[in-house]
Each structure stands twice: as structure tokens, then as C-alpha cells.
C-alpha positions in Angstrom: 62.4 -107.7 105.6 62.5 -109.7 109.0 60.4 -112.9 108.9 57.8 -112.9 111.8 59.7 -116.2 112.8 62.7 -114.0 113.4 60.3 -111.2 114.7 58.8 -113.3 117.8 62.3 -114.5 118.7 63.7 -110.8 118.8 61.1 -110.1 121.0 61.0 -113.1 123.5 65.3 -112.2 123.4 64.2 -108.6 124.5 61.9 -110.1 126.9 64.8 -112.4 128.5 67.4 -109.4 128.3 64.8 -107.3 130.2 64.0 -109.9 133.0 68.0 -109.8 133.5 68.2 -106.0 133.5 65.4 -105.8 135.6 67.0 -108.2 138.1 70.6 -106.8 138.0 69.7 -103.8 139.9 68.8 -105.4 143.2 73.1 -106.4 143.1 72.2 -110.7 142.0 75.7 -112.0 141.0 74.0 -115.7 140.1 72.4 -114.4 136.8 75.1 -115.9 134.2 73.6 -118.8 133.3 71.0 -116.6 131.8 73.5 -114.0 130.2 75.4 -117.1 128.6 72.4 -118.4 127.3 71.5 -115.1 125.5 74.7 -115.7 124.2 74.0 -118.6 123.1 70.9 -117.7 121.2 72.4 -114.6 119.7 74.9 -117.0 118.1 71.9 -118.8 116.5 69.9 -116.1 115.3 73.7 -114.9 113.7 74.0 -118.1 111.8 70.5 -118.6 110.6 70.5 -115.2 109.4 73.8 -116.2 107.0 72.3 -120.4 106.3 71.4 -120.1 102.8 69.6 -124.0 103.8 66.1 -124.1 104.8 66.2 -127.1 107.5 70.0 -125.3 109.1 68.1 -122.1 109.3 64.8 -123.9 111.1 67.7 -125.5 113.5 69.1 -122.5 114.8 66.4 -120.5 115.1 64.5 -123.3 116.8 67.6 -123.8 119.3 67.5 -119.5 119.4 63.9 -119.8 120.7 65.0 -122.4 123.4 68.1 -120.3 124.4 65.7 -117.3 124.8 63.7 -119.1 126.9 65.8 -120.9 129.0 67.6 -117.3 129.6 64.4 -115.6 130.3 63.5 -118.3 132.9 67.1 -118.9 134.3 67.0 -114.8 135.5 63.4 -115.0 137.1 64.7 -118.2 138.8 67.8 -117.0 140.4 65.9 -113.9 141.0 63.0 -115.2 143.3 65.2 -117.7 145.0 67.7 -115.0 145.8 64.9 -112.9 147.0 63.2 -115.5 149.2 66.7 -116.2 150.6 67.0 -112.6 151.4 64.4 -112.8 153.8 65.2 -115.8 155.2 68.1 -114.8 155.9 66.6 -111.7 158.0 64.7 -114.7 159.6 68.1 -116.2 160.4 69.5 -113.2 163.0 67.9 -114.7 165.8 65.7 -112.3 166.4 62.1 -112.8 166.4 59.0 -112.2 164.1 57.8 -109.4 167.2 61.2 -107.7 167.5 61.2 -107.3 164.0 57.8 -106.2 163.5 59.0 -103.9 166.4 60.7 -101.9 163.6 59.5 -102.9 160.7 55.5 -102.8 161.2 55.0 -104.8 157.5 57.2 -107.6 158.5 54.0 -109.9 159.0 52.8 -108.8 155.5 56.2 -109.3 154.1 56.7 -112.6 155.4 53.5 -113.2 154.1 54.3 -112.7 150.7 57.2 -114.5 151.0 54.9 -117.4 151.9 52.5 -117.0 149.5 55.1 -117.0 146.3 56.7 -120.4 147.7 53.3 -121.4 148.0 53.0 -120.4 144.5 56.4 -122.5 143.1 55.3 -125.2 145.0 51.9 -125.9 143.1 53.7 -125.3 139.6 56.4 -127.7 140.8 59.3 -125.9 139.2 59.3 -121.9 137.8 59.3 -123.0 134.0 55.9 -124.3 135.4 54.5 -121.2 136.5 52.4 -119.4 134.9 54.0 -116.0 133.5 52.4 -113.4 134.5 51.9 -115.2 138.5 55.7 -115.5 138.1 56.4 -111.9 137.5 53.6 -110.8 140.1 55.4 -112.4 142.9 58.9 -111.3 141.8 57.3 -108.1 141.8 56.1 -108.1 144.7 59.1 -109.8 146.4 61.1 -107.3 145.4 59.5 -104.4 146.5 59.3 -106.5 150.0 63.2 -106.4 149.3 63.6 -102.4 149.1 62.2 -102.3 151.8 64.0 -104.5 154.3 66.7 -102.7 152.8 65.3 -99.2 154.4 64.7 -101.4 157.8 68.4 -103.2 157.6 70.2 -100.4 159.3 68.3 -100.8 162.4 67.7 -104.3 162.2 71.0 -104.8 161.9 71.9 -102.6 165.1 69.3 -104.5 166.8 70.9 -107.7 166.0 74.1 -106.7 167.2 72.3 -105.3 170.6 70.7 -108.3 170.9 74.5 -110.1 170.5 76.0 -108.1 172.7 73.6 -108.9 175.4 74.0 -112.5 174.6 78.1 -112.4 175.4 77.2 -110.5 178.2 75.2 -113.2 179.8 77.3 -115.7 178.4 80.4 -114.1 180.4 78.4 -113.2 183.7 77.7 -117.0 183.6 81.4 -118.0 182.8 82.3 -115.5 185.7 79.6 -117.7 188.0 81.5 -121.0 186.6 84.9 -119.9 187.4 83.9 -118.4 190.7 82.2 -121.3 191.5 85.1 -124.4 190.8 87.1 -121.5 192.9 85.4 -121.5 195.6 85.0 -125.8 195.3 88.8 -126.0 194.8 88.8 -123.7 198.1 86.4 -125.8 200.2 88.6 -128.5 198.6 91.9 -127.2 200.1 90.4 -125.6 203.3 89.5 -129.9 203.8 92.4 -130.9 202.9 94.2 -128.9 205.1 92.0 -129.9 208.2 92.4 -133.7 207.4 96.4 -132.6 207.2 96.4 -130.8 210.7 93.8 -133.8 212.1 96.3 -136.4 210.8 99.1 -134.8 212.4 97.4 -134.4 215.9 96.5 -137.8 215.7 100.3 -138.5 215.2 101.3 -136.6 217.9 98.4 -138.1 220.3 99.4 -141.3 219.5 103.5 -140.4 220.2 102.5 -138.7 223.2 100.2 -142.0 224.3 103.4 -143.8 223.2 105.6 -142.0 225.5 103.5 -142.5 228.3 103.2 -146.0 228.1 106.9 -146.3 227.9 107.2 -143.9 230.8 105.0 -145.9 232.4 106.7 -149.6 232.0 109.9 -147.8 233.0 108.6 -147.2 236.6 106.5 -150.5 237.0 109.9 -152.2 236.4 111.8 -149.6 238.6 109.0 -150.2 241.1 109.5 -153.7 240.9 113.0 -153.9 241.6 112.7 -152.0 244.4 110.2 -154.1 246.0 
């Protein structure tokens, strides 16, 4: 016959296997802590089953209990911090809380419950804190927040892209207006360069042509003089 001992561990390993069942199906790939400490406590309950000494068998199912535990709390944890992170990462798209209530008419309620269970961790200090059945309410209703944004991702996801799109567009009309603008400086630039070129020359020739003159012009005050 199973001891009651043996009985109430059974049942809080059910529990924990449940919790991790329960969680696998919205796709977590963070849950093995938990699964090795089932492991661990199915090991326990094995070799307290075959001790034949009183104080061994106490040990291991003592460490079962905590491996049971540990399991059933490690699942919820990765759990509601993966489904909090879900949402924040919605939050992250860069669009905002009205363009996403814009197709998904909850979203305020949603991000409200979001709020409310880290509200909720934050007062127990840590989930092994928190109050059971709390704990499994706001998982609870976390993930049904979750299925949902999952019916809403497809558009959200569309918008998001849209809303990227647009983005490079404006970023490229206003690399366009950078480029065309240090063209058209580099052209002013040139266009004044060229003028100071042609004024430079003209003043060269001027002064050649003043140059001349003045030679010309000692040429016949000398001729003149001799004549005179």
C-alpha cells in the first residue's frame, strides 16, 4: 500500500508535470530546468521506494518533495516571464499603443493585464513567493492574452512592415535631398571656381595689356626725345 507520504508527493509530481504540459503547448523551449528536476525527483522517489533504512528513505523523499516543487515553480516561472516578454516584444515593433488598438481593440485590456501580473510578482518579490492560486490566475489569464495576439499577429505584423516600409521611404527621399543637395553645393562650388579662374585670367591679361602699353609708351617718349 502507498504511504500518504508517498501519496502527497505523487500528487504535487502530477501537479508539476501538469504545469509543464500545460505550458508546452504555447511552443516555451526554456522549460528544462523543470523537466530535469522531475527527473531528479523521480530518481528519489525510485530509491526511497527500494531503502530498506528509515532515515535514507525520509532523505529522498524529502529531496523528492523539493525537486517537485522546484519543478512545479521553475515551469510557471519561465512561463509568465516568457509570456510577459511576448508582449513586450509586440510593444517593441515601434508601433504604438493606438495603432495597435487600431487592430486589436483589447490591446489596452491586454496590456493591462500584463501590468497587473508584474504588479503582482513584484509585491511577492519572486514567483516561489506568490501565492498559488494568484500565480496561476495571471498565467491564466496571460495566456489567453497570448492566443490572442497570436490571432492579431498576422496583421500586426503586416502593419509593422507597412509602417517600415514607409520609414525607408522617407529615409531615402531624404538621402535623395542630401545627395542632391552637396550636388548642387559642389556645383555652386565649381560654377565659383570657374569665375574666380576666368576673373584671374582677365586680370592677367589686363595687366599684360597695361604692361604693353606702358612699354609702347616709353618706346615713343624716348623716340620722341631723340628726335627733339
Amino acid at each position: 500500500m502507498t504511504s500518504p507520504r508517498i501519496a502527497d508527493i505523487c500528487s504535487l509530481y502530477a501537479d508539476a508535470e501538469a504545469s509543464i504540459k500545460r505550458y508546452e503547448r504555447i511552443g516555451l523551449d526554456n522549460l528544462m530546468p523543470a523537466v530535469n528536476e522531475l527527473r531528479y525527483a523521480g530518481q528519489h522517489l525510485l530509491m526511497a521506494e527500494t531503502s530498506e533504512n528509515e532515515d535514507e528513505r525520509e532523505k529522498h523523499l524529502s529531496r523528492a518533495e523539493r525537486h517537485c516543487e522546484r519543478a512545479r515553480y521553475d515551469a510557471k516561472e519561465s512561463t509568465i516571464v516568457a509570456l510577459l516578454e511576448g508582449i513586450a516584444t509586440i510593444r517593441s515593433l515601434g508601433l504604438t499603443d493606438s495603432e495597435l488598438a487600431a487592430v486589436a481593440p483589447d490591446w489596452p485590456e491586454w496590456l493591462k493585464t500584463a501590468s497587473q501580473a508584474q504588479s503582482f510578482i513584484l509585491r511577492a518579490g519572486n514567483v516561489k513567493s506568490a501565492a498559488p492560486a494568484e500565480l496561476d490566475a495571471a498565467i491564466f489569464n496571460l495566456m489567453d492574452v497570448r492566443e490572442k495576439l497570436c490571432q492579431c499577429e498576422p496583421v500586426i505584423m503586416g502593419m509593422r512592415q507597412r509602417r517600415n516600409e514607409s520609414r525607408d521611404a522617407e529615409c531615402q527621399a531624404e538621402e535623395d535631398r542630401r545627395v542632391r543637395a552637396q550636388e548642387e553645393a559642389l556645383r555652386v562650388q565649381r560654377v565659383e571656381e570657374d569665375r574666380r579662374y576666368v576673373r584671374s585670367i582677365i586680370l592677367s591679361g589686363t595687366g599684360l595689356v597695361v604692361g604693353v602699353l606702358g612699354l609702347v609708351a616709353s618706346v615713343l617718349g624716348i623716340i620722341l626725345a631723340i628726335r627733339s
